[in-house]
C-alpha positions as CSV (number, residue, x, y, z in Angstrom):
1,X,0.0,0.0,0.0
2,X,1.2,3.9,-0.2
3,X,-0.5,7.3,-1.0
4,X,0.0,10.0,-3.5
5,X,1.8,13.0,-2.9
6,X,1.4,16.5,-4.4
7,X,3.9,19.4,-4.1
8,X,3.0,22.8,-5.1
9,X,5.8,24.9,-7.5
10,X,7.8,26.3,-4.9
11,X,9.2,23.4,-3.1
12,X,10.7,19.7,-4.0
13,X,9.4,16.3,-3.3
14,X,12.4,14.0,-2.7
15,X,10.7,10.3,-2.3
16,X,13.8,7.7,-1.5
17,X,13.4,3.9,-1.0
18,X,11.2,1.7,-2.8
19,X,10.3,-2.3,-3.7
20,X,13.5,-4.8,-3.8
21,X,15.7,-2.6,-1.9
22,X,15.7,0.1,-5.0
23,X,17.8,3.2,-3.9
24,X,16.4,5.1,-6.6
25,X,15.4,8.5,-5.9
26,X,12.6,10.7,-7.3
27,X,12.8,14.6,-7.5
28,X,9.4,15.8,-8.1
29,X,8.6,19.8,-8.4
30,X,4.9,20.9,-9.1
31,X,3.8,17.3,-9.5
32,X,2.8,14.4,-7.6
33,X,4.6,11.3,-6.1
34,X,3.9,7.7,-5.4
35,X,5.5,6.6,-2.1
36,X,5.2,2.9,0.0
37,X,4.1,3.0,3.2
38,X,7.3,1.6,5.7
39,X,9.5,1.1,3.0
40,X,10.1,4.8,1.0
41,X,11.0,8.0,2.6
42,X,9.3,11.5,1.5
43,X,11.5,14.5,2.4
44,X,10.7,18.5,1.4
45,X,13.3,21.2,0.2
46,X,11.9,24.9,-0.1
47,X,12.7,26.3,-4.1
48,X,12.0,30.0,-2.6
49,X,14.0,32.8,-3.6
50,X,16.4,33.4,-0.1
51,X,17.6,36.9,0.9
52,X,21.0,37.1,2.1
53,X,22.9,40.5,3.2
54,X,26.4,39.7,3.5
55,X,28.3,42.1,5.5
56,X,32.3,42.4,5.9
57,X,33.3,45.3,8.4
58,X,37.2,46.9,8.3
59,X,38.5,44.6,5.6
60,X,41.6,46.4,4.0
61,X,41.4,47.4,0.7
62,X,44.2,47.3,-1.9
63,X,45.9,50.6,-0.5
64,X,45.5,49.5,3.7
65,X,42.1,51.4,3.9
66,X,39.8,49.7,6.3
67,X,36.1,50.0,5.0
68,X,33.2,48.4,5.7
69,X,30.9,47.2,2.6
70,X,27.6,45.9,2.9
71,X,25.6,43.8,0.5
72,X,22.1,42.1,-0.6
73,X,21.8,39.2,-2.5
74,X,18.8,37.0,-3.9
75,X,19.4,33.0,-3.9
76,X,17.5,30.3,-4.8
77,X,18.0,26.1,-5.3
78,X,18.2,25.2,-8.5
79,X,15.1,22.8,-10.3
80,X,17.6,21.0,-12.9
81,X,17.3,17.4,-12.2
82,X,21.3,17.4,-11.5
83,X,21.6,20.7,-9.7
84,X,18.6,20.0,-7.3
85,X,20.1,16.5,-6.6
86,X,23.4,18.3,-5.1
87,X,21.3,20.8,-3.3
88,X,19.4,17.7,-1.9
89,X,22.4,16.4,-0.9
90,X,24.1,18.9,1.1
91,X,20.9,20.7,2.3
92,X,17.8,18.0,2.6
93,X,17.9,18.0,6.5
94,X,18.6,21.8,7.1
95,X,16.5,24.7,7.4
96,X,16.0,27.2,5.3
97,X,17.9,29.7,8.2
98,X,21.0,27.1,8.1
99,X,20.8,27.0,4.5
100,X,20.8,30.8,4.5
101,X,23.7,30.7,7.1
102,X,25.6,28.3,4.5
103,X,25.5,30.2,1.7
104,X,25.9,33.8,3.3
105,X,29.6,32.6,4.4
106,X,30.0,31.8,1.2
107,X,29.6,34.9,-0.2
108,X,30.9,37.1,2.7
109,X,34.2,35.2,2.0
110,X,34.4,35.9,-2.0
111,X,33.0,39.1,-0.7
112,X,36.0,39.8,1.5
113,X,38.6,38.3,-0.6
114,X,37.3,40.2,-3.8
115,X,37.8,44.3,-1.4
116,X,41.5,42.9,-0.8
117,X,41.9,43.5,-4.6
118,X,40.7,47.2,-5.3
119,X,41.3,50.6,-4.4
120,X,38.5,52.3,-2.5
121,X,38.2,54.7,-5.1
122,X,37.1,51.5,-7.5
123,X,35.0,49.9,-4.9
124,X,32.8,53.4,-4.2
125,X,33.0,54.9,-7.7
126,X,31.8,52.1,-9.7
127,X,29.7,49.6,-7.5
128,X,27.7,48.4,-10.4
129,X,31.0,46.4,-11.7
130,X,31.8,45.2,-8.5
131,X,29.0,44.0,-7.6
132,X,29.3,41.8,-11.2
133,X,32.8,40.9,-9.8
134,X,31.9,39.5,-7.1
135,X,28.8,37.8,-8.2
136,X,30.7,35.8,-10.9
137,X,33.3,34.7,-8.8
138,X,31.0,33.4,-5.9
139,X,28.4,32.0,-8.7
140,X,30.9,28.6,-9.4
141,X,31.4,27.7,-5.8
142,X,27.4,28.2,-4.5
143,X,26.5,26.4,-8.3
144,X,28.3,23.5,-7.2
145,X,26.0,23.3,-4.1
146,X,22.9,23.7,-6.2
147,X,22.2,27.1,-5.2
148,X,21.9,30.1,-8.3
149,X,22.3,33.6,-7.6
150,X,19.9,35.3,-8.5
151,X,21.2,39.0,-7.8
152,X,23.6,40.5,-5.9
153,X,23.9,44.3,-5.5
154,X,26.4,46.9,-3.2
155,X,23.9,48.3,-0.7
156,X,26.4,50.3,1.1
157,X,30.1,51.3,1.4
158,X,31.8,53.8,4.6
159,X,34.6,53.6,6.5
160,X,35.4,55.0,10.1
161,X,39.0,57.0,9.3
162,X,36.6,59.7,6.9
163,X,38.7,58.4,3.7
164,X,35.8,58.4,1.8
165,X,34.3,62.0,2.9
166,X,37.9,63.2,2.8
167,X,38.0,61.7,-0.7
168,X,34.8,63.6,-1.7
169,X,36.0,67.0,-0.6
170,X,38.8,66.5,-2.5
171,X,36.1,65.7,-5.5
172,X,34.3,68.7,-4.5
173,X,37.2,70.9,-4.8
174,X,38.1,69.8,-8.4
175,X,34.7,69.9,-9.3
176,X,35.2,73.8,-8.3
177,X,38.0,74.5,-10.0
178,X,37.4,73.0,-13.1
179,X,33.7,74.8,-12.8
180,X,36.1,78.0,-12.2
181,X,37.8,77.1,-15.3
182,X,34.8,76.3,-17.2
183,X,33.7,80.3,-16.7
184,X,36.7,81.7,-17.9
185,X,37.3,79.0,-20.5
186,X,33.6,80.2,-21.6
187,X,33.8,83.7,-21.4
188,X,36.9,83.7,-24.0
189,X,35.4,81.5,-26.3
190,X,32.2,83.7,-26.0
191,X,34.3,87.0,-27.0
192,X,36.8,85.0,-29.8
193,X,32.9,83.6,-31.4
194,X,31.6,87.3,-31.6
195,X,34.3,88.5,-33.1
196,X,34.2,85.8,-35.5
197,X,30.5,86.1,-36.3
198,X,30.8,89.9,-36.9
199,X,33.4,88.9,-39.7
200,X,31.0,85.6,-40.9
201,X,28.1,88.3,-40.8
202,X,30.1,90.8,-43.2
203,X,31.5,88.1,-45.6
204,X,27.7,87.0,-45.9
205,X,26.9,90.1,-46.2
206,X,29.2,90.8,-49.0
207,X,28.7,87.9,-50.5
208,X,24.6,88.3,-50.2
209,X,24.9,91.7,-51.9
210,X,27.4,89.9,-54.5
211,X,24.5,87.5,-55.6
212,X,21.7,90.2,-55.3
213,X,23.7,91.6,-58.4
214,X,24.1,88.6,-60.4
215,X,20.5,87.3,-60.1
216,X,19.6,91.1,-61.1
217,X,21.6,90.6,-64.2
218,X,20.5,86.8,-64.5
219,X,16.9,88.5,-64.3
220,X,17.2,90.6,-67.0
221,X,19.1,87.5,-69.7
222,X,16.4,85.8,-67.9
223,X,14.0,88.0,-69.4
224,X,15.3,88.6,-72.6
225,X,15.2,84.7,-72.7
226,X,11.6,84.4,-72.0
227,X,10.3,86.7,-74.3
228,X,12.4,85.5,-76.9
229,X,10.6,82.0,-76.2
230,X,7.4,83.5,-75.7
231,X,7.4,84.9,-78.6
232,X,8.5,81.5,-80.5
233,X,5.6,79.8,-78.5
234,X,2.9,82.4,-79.9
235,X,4.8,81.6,-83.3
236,X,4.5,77.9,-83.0
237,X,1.2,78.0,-81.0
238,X,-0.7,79.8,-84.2
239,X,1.0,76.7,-86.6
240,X,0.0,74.7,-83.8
241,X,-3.4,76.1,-83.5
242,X,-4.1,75.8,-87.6
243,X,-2.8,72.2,-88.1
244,X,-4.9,71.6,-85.3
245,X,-7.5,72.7,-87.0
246,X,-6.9,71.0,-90.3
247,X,-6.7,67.8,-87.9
248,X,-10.1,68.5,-86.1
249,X,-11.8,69.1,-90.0
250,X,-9.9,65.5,-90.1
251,X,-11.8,64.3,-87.5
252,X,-14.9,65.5,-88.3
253,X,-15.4,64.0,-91.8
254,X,-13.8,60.7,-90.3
255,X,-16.6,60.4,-87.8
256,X,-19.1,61.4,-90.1
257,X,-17.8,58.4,-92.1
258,X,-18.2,56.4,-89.2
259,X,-21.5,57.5,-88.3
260,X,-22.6,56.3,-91.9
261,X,-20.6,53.1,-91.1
262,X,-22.6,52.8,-88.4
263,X,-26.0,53.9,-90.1
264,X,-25.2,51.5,-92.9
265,X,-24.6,48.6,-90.1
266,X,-27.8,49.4,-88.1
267,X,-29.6,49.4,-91.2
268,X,-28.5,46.0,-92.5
269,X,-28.7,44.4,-88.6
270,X,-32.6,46.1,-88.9
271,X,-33.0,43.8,-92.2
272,X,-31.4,41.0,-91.0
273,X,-34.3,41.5,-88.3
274,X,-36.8,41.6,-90.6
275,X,-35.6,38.2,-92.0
276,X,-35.1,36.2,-88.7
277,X,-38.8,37.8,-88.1
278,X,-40.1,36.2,-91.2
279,X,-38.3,33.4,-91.0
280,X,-39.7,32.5,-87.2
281,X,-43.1,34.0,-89.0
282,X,-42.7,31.1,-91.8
283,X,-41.5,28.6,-89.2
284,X,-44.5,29.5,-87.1
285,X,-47.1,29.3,-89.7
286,X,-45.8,26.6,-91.8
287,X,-43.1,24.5,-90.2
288,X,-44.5,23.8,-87.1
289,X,-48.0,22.8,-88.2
290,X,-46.5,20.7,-90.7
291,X,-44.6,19.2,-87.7
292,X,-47.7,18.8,-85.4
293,X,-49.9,17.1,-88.3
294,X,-46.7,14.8,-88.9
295,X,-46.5,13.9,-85.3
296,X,-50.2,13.5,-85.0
297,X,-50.0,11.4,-87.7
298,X,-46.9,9.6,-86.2
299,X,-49.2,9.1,-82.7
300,X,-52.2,8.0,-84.7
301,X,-50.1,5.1,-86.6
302,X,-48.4,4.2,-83.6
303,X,-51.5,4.0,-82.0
304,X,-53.2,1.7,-84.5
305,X,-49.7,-0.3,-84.5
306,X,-50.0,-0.8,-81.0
307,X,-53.7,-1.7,-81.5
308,X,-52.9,-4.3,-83.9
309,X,-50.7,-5.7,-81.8
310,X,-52.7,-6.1,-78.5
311,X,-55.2,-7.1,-80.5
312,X,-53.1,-10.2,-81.9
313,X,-51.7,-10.9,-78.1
314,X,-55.4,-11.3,-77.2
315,X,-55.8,-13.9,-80.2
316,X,-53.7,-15.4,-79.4
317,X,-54.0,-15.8,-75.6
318,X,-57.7,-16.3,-76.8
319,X,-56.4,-19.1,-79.0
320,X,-53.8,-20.2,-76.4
321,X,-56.6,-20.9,-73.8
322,X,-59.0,-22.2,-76.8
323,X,-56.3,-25.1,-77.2
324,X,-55.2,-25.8,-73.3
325,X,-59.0,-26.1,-73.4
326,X,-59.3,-28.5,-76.8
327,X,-56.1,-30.7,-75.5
328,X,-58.1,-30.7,-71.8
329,X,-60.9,-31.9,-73.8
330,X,-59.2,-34.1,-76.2
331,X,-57.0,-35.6,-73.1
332,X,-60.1,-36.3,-71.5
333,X,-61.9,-37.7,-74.4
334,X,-58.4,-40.2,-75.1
335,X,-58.8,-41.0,-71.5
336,X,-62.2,-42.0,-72.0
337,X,-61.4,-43.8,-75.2
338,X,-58.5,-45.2,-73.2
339,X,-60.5,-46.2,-70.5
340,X,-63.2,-48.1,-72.6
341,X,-60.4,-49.6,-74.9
342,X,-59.1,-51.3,-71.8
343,X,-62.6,-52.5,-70.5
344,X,-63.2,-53.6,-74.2
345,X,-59.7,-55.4,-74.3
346,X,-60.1,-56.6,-71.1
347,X,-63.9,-58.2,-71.9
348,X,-62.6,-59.6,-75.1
349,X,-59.8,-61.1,-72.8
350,X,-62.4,-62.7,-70.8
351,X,-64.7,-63.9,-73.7
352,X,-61.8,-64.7,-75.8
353,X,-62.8,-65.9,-80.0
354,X,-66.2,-65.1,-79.2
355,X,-65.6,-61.5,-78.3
356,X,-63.3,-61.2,-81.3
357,X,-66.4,-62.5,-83.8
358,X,-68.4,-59.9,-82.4
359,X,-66.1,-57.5,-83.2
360,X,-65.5,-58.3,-86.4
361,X,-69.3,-58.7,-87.0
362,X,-69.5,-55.2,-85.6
363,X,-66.9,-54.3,-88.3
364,X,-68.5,-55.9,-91.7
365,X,-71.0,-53.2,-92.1
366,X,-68.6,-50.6,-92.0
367,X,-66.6,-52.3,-94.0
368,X,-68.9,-53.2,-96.6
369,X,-70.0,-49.5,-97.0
370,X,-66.7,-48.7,-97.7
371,X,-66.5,-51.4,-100.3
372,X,-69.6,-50.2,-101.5
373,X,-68.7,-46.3,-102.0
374,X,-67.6,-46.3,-104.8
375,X,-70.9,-48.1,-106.3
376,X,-73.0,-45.1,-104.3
377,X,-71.4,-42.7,-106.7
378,X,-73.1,-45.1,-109.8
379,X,-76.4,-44.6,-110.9
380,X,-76.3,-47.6,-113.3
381,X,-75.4,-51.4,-113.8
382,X,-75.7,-53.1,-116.6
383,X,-74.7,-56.6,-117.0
384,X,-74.1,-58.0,-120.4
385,X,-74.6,-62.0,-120.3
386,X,-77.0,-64.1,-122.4
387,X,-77.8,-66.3,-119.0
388,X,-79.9,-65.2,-116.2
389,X,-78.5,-68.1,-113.8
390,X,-74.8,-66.1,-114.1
391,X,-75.8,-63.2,-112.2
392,X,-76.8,-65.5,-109.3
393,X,-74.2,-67.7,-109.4
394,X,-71.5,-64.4,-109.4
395,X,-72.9,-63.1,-106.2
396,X,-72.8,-66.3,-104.8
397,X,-69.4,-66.5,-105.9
398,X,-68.8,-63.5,-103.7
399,X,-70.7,-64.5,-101.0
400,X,-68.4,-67.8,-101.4
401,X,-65.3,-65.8,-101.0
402,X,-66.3,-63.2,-98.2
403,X,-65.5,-65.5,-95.2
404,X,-61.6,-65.8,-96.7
405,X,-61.5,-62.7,-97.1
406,X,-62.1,-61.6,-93.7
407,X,-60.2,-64.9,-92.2
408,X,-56.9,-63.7,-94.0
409,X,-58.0,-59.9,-92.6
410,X,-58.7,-60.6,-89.3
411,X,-58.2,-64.2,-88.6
412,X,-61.2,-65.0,-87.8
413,X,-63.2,-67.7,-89.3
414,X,-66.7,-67.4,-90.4
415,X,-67.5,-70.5,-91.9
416,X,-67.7,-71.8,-88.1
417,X,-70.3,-69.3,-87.0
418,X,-73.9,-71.0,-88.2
419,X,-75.5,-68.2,-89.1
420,X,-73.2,-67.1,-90.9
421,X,-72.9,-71.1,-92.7
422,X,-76.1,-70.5,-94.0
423,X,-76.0,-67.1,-95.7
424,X,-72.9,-68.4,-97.8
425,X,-74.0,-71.8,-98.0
426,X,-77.8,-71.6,-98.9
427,X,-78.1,-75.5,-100.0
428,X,-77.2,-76.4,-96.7
């Protein structure tokens, strides 16, 4: 188990420790952290800015003045991951007023070290520099703890021997004299310029009334010069004025030609008018009648086409059901047929030759009226024979020969049946 820890922008989370003995360490700044209960460590480090005023009282300058020089300075840790990793190092379990102490040593000492080098006079006169000086000579050692300076500026700078007020009467004093100086210096310069202006003013005025002569004279050639041309420009301006003239006449005619141009044109687009109307007049009277009683006509055939044509797909579905009809009949008819062909078959199955007699019996008159068709169509006979016996003894003869006849047709014998025995045999 563990909780989540947040840490606002101006401090550090520092979370050591972890699973499996990790010595891993997270450095978290404006974020949050995950740390394990009983097993990771959660320390804080403030990333405020930290003011310091270093102070180093009766250090000896450079020429054996003691002076006392006061400071103020503006630190802070470092956030690079690096940088705030030294700081953590060295500073983790302090306070900020032990960091504070830390770091003000530090500087007091590049401080002190830094007056041993220069002369009062640099020190008080330029504390701007100084102040740099020391700043980038303290900035290495305090970087490598993780701290940055941020500024550091010369607050004040006295001594208790009156070097520096002696050494600003003595300013005072030269300021004075060269002031003194100054006056005199000005006051010479003032009367050696007015003389030399009164002469500039005379040589300008010389030379002023110098050019007031010329630009009379350059007036006069100036004038002479301008009527000459004036008068050249009145000369050429009346040529001008009459070939402008001829050029306008010029004009004139040539847009009078172009107005008859354009006449002529509006004229001819006003017939060709004329012609597209009579030509839409023609189309409208003529063409498009001619059109309508040609599509009419067109509509009308089609029409009858279309007529004749349903009119044959109903004849034929007409003639279509007419025949499913005629086969339904005919199929029913055959079946009947069928049907009494089988009971028929099946009687003369059971009855055997006498069935068969009785259908050929049933036969003979059909067949004898076709053998007689031809005789129907014969309104005479005449038979030519001196004896009257021959005609009876010929249709005997054919009575005689009727039962082969149908015994080689059919197979049936005659002769057996005795009704039959006595209509060809009448002697018996």
């Amino acid at each position: 188990m563990g909780s989540c820890l947040t840490v606002g922008p101006n401090e550090a989370l520092v979370v050591s420790g972890g699973c499996c003995g990790s010595d891993q360490k997270t450095y978290m700044v404006g974020g949050w952290a995950w740390a394990w209960c009983l097993i990771s460590d959660t320390q804080r480090i403030t990333l405020e800015i930290m003011t310091l005023q270093p102070r180093c009282e009766d250090v000896e300058t450079a020429e054996g003045v003691a002076i006392t020089v006061t400071g103020v300075a503006q630190v802070k840790i470092m956030t690079d991951h690096d940088l705030l990793a030294i700081a953590c190092e060295q500073f983790l379990s302090k306070t900020v007023t032990e960091i504070k102490a830390v770091v003000l040593q530090t500087l007091e000492g590049h401080l002190r070290s830094i007056l041993g080098t220069l002369t009062v006079e640099q020190i008080y006169q330029d504390r701007d520099q100084f102040a740099k000086l020391v700043r980038e000579v303290a900035s290495p050692d305090v970087g490598r703890m993780g701290i940055e300076i941020l500024s550091f500026t010369i607050k004040d700078v006295y001594d208790k021997v009156d070097y520096l007020s002696s050494l600003g009467k003595t300013q005072t004093a030269a300021v004075q004299r060269d002031a003194d100086i100054g006056v005199a210096e000005a006051e010479r310069d003032a009367g050696i310029r007015e003389a030399e202006c009164k002469r500039e003013m005379m040589d300008v005025k010389f030379q002023a009334d110098t050019r007031m002569a010329d630009s009379k004279r350059e007036l006069e050639l100036q004038k002479a010069s301008f009527n000459q041309e004036v008068n050249t420009k009145k000369a050429e301006a009346q040529l001008a004025y009459e070939l402008q003239g001829a050029k306008e006449q010029q004009k004139i005619r040539l847009e009078e030609i172009e107005i008859e141009v354009v006449q002529r044109k509006k004229q001819i687009t006003i017939e060709e008018k004329e012609i597209n109307r009579m030509e839409k007049e023609l189309i409208a009277t003529v063409k498009r009648p001619a059109e309508a009683e040609a599509y009419k006509i067109q509509q009308l055939a089609e029409g009858q086409k279309l007529k004749r044509v349903l009119t044959a797909q109903a004849e034929a579905e007409k003639i279509r059901k007419i025949g499913e009809a005629e086969a339904g009949s005919i199929e029913a008819v055959g079946r009947a047929e069928a049907e009494k062909m089988r009971l028929k078959a099946a009687a003369y199955l059971q009855y055997g030759e006498a069935a068969q007699t009785a259908l050929v019996l049933e036969a003979l008159p059909k067949i004898a009226a076709k053998v007689a068709a031809p005789l129907a169509r014969t309104n005479e006979i005449i038979i030519l024979t001196g004896d009257g016996s021959r005609v009876t003894s010929e249709v005997n003869r054919l009575l005689a020969e009727l039962p082969v006849t149908i015994n080689a047709l059919t197979g049936v014998d005659l002769t057996k049946i005795p009704l039959l025995q006595k209509m060809t045999n009448p002697q018996a």
